[in-house]
Each structure stands twice: as C-alpha cells, then as structure tokens.
N, C-alpha and C positions, 0 to 999 in steps of 0.2 A: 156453553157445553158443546162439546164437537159430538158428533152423531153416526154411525155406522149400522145399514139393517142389511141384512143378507137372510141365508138360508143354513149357516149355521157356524161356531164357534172352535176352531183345531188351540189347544193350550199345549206350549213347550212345557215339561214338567219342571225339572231344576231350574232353580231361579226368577220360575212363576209362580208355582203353586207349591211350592215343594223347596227351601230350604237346608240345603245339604252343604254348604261350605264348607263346613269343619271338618266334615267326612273325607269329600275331596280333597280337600289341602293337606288334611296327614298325608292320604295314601301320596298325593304328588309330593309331599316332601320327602316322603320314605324312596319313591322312585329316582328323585332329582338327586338325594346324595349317592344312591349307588352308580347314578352313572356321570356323576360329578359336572352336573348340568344347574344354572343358575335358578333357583325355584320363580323368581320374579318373572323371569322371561312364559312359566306357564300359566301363572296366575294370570296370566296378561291377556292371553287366548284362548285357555281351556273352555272355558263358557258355552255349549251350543254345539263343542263339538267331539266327535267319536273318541273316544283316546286314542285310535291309531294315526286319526288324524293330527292330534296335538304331538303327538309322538315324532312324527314325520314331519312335522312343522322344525321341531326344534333337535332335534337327532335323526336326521334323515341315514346315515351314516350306522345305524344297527337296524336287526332284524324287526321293526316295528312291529309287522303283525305278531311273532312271538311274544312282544314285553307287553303289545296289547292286551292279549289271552292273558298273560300270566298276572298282569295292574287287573282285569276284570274279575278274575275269579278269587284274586283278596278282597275287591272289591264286596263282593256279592256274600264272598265267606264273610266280609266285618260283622264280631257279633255287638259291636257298641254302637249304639242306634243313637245314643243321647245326643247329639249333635244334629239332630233332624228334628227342622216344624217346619209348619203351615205356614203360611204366610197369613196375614192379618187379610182377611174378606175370600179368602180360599174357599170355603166352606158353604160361603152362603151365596158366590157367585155359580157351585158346577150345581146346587139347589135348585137355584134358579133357572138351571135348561132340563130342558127335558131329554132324555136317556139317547133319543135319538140324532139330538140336535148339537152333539159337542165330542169332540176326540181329544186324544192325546199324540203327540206326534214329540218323541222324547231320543234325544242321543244315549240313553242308558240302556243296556241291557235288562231284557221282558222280566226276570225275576225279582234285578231289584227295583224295577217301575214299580210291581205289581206289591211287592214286597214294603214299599216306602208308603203307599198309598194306603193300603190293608194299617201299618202300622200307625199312620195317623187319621183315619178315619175320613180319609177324604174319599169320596165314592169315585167308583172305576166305569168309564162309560163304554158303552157297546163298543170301540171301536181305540185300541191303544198300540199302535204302531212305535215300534222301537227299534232301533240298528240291530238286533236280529231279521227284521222284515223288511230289508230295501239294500240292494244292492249299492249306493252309496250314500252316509250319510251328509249330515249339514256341513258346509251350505251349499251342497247340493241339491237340487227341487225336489227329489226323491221320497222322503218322508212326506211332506207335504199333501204332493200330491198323489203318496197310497192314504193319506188321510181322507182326503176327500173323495177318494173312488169310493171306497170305503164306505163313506158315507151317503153314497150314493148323490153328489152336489157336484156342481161345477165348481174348480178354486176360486174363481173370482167372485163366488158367491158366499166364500169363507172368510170369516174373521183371524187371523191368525192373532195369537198374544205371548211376545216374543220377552226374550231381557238381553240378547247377545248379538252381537255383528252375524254371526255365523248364521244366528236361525231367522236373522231379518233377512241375508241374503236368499238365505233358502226358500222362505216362504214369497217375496219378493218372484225366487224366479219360477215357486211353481202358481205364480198370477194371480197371489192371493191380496185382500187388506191386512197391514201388518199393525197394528197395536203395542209398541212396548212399553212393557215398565220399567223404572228406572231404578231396577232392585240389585244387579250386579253390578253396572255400567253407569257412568254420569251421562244425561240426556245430551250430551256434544258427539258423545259415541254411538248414538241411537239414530241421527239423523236421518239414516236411509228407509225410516219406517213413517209410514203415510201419519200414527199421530205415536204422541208420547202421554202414558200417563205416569203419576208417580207410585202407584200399587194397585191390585186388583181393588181392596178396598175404598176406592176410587169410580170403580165403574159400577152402573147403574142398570143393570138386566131385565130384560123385559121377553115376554113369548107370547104369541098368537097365533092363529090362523094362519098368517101371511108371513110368519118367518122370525127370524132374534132383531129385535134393538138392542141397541147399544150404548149408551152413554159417557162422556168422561169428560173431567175439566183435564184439557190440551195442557202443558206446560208449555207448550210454543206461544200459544195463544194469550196465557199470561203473561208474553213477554220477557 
C-alpha cells in the first residue's frame, strides 16, 4: 500500500467525486456540431479544464469567451440531471475528513458544483473553490493554490486527488501530492502524478491529532 500524510485533502470534482459525463458530452456534442468541430478531438481534453479553455484549445479562431458564457449557462440551465452519480467510495471517503481538513478545487462553475453536490448528497466542505474564484483555471496553479490558502495549509502539505492531465498539472504546479484515479483517463495518461489509484473506493482515510493519512494500492506498484 503506498501512503501519503499531510495536513489536508483538495478533491477535483468531476471525474473524482462527481460523475457527470453524459451531461458534458451532450452539451459538447450539441456545441461541436454547431461549429462543425470534430467531437473526439474534445472528449480528448475537456477533462479538468475551463470550457474557455477547451474552446481555445480546439477553435482558437472564435470569440471563446462568448461561447464559454453561452456552453455555461445551458450548462447550469440543464434541467436533466439523470446522468449524474457519485462515484463508488465518494461518500464515505469526504465522511472520513473532517469539515476542515478537505476542499474542493473544481473547473465548473459555483452553481452547478454546489448544485451537483446538493443533488447527490455528497456533503460540501468549508472551502469550494471554482473558476469563478481564480483568475486562471487548470492547469494553471491557481485553483489549487486558492484551495489551500483557503484552508489555511501550505500546498505541499495537501493531497490533491486528480482524474485529468490538466489538474495533475495544476495541482503539480501549485507544489502539491497529486493522487489520480483512473476514472476518465487510462493510468499511461496519468503519469505526471506522484501515485495512481484506480477509484476513490480504493483509498483508505484516516484523521488525528497530527493530520490526514492516506492510503491506496498504487497501480504502478502492482506492476
């Protein structure tokens, strides 16, 4: 079992705790044919980051920030929620910390973080930072590291637990442990992150006196 203890636990939302594919891949489909842009080429990077950023990734060439606004607020208006769950061990891993001891640090906009969470009863901790709150998102360090002001900790005293290139590099560069699971991504794509697990339900939480442990069987470790 590979082992990580610090002073506290920052979780990407989508694709960690939070389950939202089917949601994203309409709206990106609905997006892709109006501007007659190949949907593969989004699925491929959307993961981790801003939609202005996937935007400008792959149509640099239109007004991004406008199609951003306008992909967010169908977003946020979607009233079919059915395509959203938990991830298997979600629930009993943000349990496991205490209220002060874990953030969220998510590329979604605050309404429908707060909104996705509310709906599946996954509890919201003291400190939920989202591309409303940092002038650039992943994977730029930014989220990261208003997470851990935030929480009043130094990053490199924070666990990050990632699923995407974009928020390995982020949390990477704001000097954090990165942790991913291998829930959007195959572990070959993961590699910039100190371990890999293969789902939350996987790690092992523990709280004291003296700060979080952490547990998880490595997939590198098994070879």
């Amino acid at each position: 079992m590979a082992t990580w203890s610090g002073a506290a636990v920052v979780f990407d939302l989508d694709g960690v705790l939070i389950d939202a594919d089917a949601i994203y891949e309409r709206h990106w489909r609905r997006w892709a044919d109006a501007h007659g842009i190949d949907l593969g080429s989004i699925l491929a990077i959307h993961h981790g980051r801003p939609s202005v950023e996937t935007m400008r990734m792959v149509a640099p060439y239109l007004d991004v920030e406008t199609e951003a606004a306008r992909f967010n607020e169908a977003l946020e208006a979607d009233p079919d929620d059915s395509g959203i769950r938990a991830y298997a061990g979600a629930h009993n891993v943000v349990a496991a910390l205490h209220d002060a001891r874990w953030a969220i640090a998510t590329s979604a906009p605050r309404s429908t973080a707060l909104s996705r969470l509310s709906a599946l009863g996954i509890a919201v901790p003291r400190v939920v930072v989202t591309i409303d709150d940092v002038p650039a998102g992943k994977p730029a360090p930014d989220p990261y590291l208003a997470a851990a002001a935030a929480l009043g900790v130094a990053p490199d005293r924070c666990l990050v637990v990632e699923d995407a290139p974009a928020g390995i590099a982020s949390s990477r560069a704001a000097g954090a442990y990165v942790l991913a699971v291998a829930t959007t991504h195959p572990p070959e794509r993961l590699g910039d992150a100190d371990g890999i697990s293969r789902s939350l339900g996987d790690l092992d939480v523990s709280v004291d006196a003296s700060g979080v442990t952490v547990r998880w069987p490595d997939i590198r470790d098994a070879g």
